[in-house]
MOPAC internal coordinates of N, CA, C and O (Angstrom, degrees):
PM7 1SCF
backbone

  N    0.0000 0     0.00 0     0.00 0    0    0    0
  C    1.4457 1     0.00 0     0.00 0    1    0    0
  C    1.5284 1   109.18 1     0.00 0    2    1    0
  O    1.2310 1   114.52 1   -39.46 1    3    2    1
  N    1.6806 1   127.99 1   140.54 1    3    2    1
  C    0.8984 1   125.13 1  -173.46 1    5    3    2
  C    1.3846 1   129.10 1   -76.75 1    6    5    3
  O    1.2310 1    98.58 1   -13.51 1    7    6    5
  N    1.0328 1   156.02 1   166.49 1    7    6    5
  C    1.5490 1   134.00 1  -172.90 1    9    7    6
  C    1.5940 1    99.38 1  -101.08 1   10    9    7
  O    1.2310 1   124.52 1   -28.86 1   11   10    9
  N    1.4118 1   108.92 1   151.14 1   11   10    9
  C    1.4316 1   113.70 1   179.33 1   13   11   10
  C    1.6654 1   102.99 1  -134.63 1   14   13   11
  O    1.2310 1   128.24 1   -43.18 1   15   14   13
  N    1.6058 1   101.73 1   136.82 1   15   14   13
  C    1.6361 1   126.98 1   172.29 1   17   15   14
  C    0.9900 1   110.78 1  -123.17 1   18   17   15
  O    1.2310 1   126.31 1   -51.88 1   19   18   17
  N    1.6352 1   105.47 1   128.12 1   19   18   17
  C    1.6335 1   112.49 1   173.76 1   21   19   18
  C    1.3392 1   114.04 1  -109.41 1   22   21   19
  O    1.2310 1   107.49 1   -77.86 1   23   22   21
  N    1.2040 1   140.94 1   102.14 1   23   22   21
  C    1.3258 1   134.03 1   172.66 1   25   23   22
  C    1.3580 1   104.94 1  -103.67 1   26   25   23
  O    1.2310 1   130.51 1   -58.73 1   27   26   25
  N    2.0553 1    97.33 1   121.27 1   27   26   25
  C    1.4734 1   111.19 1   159.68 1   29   27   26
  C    1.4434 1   127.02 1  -125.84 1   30   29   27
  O    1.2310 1   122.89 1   -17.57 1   31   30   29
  N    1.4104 1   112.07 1   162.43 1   31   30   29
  C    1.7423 1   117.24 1  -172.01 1   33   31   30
  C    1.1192 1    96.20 1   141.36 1   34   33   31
  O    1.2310 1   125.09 1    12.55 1   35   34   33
  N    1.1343 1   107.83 1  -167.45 1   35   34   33
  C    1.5319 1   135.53 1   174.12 1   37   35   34
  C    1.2841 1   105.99 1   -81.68 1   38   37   35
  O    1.2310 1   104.58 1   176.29 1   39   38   37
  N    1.2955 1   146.09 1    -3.71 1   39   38   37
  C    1.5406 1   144.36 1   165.59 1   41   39   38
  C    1.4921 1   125.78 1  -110.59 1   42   41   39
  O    1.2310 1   132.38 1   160.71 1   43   42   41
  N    1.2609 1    93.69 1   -19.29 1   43   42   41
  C    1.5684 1   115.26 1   174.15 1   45   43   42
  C    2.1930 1   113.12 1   -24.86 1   46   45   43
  O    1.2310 1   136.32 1   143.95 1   47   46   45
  N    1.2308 1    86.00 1   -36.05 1   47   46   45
  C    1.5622 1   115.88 1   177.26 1   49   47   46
  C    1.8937 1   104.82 1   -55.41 1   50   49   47
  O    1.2310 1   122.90 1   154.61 1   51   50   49
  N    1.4321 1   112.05 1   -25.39 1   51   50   49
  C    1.7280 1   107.94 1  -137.73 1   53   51   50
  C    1.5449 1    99.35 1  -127.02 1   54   53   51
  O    1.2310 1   128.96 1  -168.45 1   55   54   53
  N    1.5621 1   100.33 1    11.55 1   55   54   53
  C    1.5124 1   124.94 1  -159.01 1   57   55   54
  C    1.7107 1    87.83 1   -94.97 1   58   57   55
  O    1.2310 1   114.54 1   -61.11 1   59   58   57
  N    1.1404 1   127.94 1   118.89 1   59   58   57
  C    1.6274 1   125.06 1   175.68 1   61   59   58
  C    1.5832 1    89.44 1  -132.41 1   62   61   59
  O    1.2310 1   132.53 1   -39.87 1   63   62   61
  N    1.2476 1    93.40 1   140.13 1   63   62   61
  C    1.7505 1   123.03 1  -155.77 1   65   63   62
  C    1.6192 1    87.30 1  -102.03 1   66   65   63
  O    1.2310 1   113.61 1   -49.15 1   67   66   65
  N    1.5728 1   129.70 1   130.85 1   67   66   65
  C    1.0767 1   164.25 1  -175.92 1   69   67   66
  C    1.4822 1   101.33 1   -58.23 1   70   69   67
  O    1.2310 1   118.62 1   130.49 1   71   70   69
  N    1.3111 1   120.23 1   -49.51 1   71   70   69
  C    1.4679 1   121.35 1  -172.91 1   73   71   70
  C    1.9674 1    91.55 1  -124.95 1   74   73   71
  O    1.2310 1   128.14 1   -17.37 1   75   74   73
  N    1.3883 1   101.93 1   162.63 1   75   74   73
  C    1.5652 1   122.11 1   170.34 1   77   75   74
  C    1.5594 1   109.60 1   -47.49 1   78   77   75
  O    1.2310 1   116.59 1   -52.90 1   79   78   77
  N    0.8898 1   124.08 1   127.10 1   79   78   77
  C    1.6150 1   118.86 1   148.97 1   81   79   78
  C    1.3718 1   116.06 1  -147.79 1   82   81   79
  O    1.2310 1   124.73 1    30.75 1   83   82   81
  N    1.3055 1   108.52 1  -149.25 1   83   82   81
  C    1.7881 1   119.21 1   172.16 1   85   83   82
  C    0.8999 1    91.02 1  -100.51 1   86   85   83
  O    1.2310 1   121.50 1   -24.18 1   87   86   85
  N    1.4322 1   114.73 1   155.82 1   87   86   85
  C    1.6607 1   140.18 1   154.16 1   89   87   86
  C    0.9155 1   115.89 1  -151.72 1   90   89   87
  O    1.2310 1   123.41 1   -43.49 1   91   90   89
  N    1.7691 1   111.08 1   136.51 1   91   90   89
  C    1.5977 1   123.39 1  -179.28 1   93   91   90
  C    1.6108 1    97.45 1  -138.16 1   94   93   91
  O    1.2310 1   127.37 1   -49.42 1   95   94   93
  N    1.5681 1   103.42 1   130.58 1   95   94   93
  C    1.2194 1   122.34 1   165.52 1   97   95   94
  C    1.3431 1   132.46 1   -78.01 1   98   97   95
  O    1.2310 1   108.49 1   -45.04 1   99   98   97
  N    1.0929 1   139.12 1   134.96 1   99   98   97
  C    1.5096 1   137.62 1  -123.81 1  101   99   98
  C    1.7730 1    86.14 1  -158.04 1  102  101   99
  O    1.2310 1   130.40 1   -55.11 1  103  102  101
  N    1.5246 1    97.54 1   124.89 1  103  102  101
  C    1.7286 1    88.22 1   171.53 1  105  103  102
  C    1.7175 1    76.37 1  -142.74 1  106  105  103
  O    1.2310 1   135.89 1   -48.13 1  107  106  105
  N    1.8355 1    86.85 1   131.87 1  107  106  105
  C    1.7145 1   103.68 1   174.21 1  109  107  106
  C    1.4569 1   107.87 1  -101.34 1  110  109  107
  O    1.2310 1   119.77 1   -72.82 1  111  110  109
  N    1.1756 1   118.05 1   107.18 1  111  110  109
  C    1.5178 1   134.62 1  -162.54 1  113  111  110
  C    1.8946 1    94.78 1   -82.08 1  114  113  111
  O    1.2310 1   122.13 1   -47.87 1  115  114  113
  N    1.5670 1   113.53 1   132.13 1  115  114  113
  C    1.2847 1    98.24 1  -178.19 1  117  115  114
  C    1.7065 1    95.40 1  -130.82 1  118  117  115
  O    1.2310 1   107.24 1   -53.99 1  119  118  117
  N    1.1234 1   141.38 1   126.01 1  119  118  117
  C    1.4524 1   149.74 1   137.74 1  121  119  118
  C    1.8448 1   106.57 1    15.82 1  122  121  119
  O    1.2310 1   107.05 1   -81.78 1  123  122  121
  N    1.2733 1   141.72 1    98.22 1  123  122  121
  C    1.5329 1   141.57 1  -169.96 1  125  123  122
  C    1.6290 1    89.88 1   -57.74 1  126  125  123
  O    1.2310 1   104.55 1   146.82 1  127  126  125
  N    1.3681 1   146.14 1   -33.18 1  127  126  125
  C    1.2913 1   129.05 1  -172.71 1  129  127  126
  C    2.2236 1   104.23 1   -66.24 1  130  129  127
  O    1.2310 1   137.87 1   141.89 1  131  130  129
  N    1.0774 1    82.97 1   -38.11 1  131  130  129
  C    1.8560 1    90.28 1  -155.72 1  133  131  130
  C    1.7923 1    98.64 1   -92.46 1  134  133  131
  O    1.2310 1   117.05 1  -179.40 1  135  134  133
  N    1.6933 1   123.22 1     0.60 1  135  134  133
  C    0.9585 1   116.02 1   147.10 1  137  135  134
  C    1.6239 1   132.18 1   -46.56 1  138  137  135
  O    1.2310 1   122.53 1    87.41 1  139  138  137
  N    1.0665 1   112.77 1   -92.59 1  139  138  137
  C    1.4953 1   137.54 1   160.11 1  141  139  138
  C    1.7110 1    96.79 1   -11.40 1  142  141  139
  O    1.2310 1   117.88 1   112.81 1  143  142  141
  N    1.7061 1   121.64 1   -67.19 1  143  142  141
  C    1.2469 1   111.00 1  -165.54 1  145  143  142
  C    1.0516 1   131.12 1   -96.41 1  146  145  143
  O    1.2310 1   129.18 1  -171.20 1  147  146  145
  N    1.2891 1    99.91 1     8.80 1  147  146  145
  C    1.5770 1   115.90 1   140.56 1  149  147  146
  C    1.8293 1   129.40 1   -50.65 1  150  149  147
  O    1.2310 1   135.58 1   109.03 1  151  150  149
  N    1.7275 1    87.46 1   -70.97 1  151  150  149
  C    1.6506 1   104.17 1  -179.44 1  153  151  150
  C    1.3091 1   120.53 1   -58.52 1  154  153  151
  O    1.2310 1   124.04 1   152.86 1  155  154  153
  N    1.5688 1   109.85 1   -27.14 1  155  154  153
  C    1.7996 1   119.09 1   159.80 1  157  155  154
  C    1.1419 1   111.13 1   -77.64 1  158  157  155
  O    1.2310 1   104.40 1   172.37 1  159  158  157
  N    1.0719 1   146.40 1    -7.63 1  159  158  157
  C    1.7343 1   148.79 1   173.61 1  161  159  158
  C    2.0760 1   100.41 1   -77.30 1  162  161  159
  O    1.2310 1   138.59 1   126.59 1  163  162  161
  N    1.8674 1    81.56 1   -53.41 1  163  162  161
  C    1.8962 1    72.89 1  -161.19 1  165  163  162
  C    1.6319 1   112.08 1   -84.55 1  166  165  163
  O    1.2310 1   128.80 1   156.60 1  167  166  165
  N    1.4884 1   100.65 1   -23.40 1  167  166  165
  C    1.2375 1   104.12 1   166.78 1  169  167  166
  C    1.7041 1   118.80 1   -44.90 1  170  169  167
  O    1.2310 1   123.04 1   117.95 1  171  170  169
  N    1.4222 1   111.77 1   -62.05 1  171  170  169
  C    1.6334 1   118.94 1  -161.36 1  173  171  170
  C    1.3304 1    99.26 1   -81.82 1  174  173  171
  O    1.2310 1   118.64 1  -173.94 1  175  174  173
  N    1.4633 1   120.20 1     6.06 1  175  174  173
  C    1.7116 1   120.73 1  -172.54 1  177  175  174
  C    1.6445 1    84.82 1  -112.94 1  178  177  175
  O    1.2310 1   121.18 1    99.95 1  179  178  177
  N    0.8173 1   115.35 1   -80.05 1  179  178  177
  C    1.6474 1   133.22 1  -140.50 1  181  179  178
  C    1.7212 1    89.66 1   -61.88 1  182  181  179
  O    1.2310 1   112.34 1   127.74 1  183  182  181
  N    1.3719 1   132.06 1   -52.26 1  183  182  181
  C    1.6392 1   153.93 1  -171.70 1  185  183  182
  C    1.0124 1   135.66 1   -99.44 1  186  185  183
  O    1.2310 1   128.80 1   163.47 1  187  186  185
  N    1.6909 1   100.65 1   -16.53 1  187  186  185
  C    1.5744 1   114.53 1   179.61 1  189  187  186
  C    1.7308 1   103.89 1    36.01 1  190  189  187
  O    1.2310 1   132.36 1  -114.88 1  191  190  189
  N    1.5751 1    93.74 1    65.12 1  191  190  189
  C    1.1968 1   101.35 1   152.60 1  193  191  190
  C    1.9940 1   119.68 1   -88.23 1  194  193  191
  O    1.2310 1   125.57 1    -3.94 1  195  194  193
  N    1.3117 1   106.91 1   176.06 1  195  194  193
  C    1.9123 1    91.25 1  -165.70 1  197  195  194
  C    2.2030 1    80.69 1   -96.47 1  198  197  195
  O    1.2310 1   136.38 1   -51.30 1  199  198  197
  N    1.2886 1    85.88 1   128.70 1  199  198  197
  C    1.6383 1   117.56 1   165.54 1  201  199  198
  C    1.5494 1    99.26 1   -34.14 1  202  201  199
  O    1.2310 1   119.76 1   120.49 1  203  202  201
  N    1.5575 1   118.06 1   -59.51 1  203  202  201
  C    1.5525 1   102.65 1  -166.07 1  205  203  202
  C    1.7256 1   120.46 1   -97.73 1  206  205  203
  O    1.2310 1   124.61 1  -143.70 1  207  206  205
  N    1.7796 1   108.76 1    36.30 1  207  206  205
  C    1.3480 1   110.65 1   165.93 1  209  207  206
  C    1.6268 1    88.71 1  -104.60 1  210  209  207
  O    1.2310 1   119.04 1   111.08 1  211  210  209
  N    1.7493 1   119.43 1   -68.92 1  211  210  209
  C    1.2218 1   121.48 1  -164.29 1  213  211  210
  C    1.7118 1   115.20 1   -12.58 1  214  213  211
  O    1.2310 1   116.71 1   129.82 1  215  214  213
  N    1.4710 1   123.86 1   -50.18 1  215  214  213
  C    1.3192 1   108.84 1  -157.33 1  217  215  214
  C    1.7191 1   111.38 1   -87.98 1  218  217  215
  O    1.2310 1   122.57 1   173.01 1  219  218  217
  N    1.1977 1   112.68 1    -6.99 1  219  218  217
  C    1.4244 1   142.73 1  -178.00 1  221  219  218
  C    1.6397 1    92.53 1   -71.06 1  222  221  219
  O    1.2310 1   124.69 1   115.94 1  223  222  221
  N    1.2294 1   108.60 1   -64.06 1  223  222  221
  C    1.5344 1   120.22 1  -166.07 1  225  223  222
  C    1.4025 1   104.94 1   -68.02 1  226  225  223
  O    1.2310 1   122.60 1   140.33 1  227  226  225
  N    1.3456 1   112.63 1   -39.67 1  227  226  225
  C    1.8943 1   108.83 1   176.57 1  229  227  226
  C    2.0222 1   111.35 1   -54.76 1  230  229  227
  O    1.2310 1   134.79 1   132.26 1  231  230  229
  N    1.5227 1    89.00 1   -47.74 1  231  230  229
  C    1.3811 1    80.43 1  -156.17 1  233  231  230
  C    1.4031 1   103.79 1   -81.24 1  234  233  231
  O    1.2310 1   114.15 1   162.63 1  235  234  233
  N    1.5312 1   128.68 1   -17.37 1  235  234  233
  C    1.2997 1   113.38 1   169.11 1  237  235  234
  C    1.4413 1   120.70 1   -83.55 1  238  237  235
  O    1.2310 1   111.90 1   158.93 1  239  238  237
  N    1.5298 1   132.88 1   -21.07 1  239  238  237
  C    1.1703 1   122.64 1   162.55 1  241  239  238
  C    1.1333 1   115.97 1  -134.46 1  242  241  239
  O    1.2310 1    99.86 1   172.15 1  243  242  241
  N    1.1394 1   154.00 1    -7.85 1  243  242  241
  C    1.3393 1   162.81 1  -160.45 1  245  243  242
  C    1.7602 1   105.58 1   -68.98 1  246  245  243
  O    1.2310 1   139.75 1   118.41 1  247  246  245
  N    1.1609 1    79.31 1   -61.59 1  247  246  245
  C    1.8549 1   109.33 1  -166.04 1  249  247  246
  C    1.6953 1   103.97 1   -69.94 1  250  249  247
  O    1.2310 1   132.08 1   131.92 1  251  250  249
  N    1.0872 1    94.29 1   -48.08 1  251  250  249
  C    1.9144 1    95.77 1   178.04 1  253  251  250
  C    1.5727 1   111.98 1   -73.59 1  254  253  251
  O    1.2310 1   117.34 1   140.52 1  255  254  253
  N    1.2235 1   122.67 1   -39.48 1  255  254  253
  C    1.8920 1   139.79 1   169.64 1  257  255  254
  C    1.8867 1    89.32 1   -46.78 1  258  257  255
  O    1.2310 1   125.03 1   127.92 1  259  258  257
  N    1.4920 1   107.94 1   -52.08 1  259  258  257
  C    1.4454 1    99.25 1  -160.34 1  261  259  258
  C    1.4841 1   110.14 1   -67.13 1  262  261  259
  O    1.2310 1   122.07 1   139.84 1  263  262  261
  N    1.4403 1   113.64 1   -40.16 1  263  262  261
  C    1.5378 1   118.93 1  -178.74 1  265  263  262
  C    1.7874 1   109.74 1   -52.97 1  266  265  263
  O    1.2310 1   129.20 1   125.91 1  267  266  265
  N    1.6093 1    99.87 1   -54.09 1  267  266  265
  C    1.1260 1   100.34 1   177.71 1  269  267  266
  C    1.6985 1   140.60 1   -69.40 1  270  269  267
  O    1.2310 1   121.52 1   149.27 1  271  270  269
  N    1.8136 1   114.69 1   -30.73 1  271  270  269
  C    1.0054 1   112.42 1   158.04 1  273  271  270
  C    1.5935 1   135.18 1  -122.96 1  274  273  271
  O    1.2310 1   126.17 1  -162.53 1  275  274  273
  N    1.6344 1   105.74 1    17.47 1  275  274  273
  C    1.3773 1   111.52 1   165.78 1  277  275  274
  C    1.3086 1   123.99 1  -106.89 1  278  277  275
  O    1.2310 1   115.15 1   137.01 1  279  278  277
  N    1.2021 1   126.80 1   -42.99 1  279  278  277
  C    1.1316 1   156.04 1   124.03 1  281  279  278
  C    1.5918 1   114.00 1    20.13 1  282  281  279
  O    1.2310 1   121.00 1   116.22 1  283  282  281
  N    1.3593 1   115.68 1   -63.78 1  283  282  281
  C    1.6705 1   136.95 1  -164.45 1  285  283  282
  C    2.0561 1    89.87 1   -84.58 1  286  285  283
  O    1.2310 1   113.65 1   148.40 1  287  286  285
  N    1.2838 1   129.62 1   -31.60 1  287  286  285
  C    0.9771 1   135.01 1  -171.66 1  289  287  286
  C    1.8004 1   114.96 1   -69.83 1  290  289  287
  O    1.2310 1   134.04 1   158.16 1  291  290  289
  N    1.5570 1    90.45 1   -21.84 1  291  290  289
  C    1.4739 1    88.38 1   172.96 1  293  291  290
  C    1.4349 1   124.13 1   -60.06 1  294  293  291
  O    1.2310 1   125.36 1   132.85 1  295  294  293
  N    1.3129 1   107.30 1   -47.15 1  295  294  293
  C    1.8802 1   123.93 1   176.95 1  297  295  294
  C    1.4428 1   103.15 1   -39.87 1  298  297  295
  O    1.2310 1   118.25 1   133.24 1  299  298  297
  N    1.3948 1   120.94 1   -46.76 1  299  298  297
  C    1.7444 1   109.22 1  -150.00 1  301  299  298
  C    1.5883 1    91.88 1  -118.95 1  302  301  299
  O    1.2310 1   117.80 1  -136.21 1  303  302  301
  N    1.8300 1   121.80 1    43.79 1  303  302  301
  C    1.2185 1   104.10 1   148.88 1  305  303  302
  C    1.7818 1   102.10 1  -119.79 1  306  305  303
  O    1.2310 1   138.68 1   -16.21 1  307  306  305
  N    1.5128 1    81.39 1   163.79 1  307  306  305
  C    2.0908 1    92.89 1  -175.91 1  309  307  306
  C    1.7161 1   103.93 1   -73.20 1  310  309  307
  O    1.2310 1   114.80 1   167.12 1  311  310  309
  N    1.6588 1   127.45 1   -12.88 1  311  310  309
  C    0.8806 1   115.92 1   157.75 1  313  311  310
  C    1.6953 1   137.72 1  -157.28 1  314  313  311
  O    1.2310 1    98.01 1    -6.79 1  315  314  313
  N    1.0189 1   156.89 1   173.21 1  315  314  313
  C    1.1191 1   151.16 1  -148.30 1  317  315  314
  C    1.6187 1   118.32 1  -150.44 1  318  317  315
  O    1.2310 1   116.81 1   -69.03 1  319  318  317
  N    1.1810 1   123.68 1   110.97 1  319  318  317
  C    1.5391 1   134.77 1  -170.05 1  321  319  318
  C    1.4128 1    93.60 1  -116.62 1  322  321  319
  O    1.2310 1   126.00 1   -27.23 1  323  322  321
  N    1.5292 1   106.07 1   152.77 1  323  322  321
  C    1.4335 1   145.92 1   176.03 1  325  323  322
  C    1.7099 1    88.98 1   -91.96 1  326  325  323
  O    1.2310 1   131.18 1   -72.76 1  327  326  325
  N    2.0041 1    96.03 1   107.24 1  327  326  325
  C    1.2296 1    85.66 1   175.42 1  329  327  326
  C    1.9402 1   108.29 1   -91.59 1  330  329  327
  O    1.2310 1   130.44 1   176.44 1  331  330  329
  N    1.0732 1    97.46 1    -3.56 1  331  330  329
  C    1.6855 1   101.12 1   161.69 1  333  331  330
  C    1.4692 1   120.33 1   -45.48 1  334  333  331
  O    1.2310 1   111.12 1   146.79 1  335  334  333
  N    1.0623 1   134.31 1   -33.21 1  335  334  333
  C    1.4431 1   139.91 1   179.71 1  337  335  334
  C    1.3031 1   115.23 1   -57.92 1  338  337  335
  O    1.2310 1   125.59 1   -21.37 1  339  338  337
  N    1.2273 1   106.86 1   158.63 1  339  338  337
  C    1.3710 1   122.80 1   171.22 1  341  339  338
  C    1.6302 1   115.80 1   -65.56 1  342  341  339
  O    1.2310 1   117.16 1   -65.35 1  343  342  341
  N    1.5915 1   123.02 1   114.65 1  343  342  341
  C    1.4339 1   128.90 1  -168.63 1  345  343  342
  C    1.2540 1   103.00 1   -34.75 1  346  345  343
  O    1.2310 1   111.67 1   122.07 1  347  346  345
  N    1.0875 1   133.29 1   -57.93 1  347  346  345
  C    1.5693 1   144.37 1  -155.29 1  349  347  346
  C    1.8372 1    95.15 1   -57.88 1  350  349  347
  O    1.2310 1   121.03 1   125.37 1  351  350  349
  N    1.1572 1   115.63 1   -54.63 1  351  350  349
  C    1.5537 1   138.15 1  -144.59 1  353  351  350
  C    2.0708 1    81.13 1   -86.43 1  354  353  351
  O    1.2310 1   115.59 1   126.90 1  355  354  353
  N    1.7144 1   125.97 1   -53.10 1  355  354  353
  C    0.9490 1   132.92 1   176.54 1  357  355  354
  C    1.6085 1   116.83 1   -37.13 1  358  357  355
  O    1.2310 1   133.80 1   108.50 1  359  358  357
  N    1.7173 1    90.93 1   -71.50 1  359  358  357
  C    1.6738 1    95.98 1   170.82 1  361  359  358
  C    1.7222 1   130.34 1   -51.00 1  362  361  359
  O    1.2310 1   122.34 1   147.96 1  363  362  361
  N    1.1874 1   113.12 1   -32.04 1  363  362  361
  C    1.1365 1   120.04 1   176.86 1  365  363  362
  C    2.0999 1   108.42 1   -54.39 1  366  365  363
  O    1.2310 1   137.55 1   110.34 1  367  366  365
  N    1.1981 1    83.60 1   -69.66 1  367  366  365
  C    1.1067 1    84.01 1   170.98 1  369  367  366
  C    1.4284 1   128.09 1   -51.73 1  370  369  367
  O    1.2310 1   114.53 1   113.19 1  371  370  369
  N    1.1008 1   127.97 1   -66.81 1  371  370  369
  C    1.5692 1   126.45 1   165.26 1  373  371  370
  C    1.8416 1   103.19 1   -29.18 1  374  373  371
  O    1.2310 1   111.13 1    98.81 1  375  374  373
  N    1.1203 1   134.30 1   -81.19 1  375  374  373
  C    1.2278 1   132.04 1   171.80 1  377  375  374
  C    1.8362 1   132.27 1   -34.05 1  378  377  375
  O    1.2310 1   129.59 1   176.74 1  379  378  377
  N    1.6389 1    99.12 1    -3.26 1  379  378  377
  C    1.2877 1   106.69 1  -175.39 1  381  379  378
  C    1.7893 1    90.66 1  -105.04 1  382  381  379
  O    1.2310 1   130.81 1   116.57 1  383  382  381
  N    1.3793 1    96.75 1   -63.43 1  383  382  381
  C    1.9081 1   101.16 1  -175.59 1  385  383  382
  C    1.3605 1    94.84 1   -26.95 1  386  385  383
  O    1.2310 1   122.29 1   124.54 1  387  386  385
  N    1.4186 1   113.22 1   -55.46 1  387  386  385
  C    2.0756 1   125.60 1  -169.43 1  389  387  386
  C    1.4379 1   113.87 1   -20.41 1  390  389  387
  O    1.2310 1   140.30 1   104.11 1  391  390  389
  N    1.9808 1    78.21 1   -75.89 1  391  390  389
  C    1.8495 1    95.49 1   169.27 1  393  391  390
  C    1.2089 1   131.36 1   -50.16 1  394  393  391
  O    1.2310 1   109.89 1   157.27 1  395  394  393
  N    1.2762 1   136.58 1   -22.73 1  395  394  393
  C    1.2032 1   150.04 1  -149.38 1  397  395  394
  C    1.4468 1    98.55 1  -110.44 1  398  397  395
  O    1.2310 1   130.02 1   179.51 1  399  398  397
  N    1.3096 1    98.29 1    -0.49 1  399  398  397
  C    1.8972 1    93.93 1  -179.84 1  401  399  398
  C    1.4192 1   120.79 1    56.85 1  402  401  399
  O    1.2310 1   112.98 1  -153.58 1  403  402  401
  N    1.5795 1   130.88 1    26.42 1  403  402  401
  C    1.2958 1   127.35 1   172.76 1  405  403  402
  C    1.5111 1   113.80 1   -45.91 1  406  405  403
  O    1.2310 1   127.42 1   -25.57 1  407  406  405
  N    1.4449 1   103.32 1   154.43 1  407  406  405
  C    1.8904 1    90.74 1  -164.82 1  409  407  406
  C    1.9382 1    88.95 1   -92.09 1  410  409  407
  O    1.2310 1   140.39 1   -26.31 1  411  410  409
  N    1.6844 1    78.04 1   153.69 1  411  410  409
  C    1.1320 1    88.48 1   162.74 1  413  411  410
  C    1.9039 1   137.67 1   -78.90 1  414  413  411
  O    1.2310 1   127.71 1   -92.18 1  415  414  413
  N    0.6429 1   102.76 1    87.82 1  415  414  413
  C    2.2542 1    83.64 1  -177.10 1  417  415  414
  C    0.6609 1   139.31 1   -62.05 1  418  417  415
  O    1.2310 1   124.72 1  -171.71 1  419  418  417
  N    0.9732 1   108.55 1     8.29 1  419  418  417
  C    2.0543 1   120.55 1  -179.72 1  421  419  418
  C    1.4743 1    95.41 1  -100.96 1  422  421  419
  O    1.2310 1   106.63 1  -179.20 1  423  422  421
  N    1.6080 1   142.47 1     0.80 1  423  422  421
  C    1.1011 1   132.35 1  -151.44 1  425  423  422
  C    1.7250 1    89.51 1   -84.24 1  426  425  423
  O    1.2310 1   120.10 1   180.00 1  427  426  425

């Protein structure tokens, strides 16, 4: 079985794999409302960050960082998922574009 690496973030891009393989770029497109209440969900869960900085911090930089450097990342991937979906229904898909050999653009 072949080995599989997922690198995500904003650098995910800058990640060069040691030996040859495939690579397909994957941008999980999410709804601008259900951004934000997301990152305040996992933030104050996952970090116990305090509830009444998080939304302060989205709207003064969070949200503008995203326009400006996530945002532009959509163009130069081979494919694009509704990260609204149900994980199960998400992965599938991501794992099909895979198979399907979508090109990569970052290559």
């Amino acid at each position: 079985m072949a080995a599989v690496v997922i690198a995500d973030g904003l650098f995910a891009r800058h990640v060069r794999p040691q030996v040859p393989c495939a690579c397909s770029d994957v941008f999980v497109d999410l709804p601008a409302d259900l951004r934000p209440a997301r990152e305040i969900q996992r933030k104050s869960v996952r970090d116990g960050s305090p509830l009444d900085v998080l939304p302060r911090n989205y709207l003064n930089h969070r949200g503008d960082a995203h326009e400006r450097h996530v945002e532009p990342l959509r163009h130069g991937s081979g494919t694009v998922v509704d990260g609204a979906l149900d994980p199960d229904i998400l992965a599938r898909q991501v794992w099909s574009a895979t198979a399907e050999g979508k090109p990569n653009h970052n290559a």
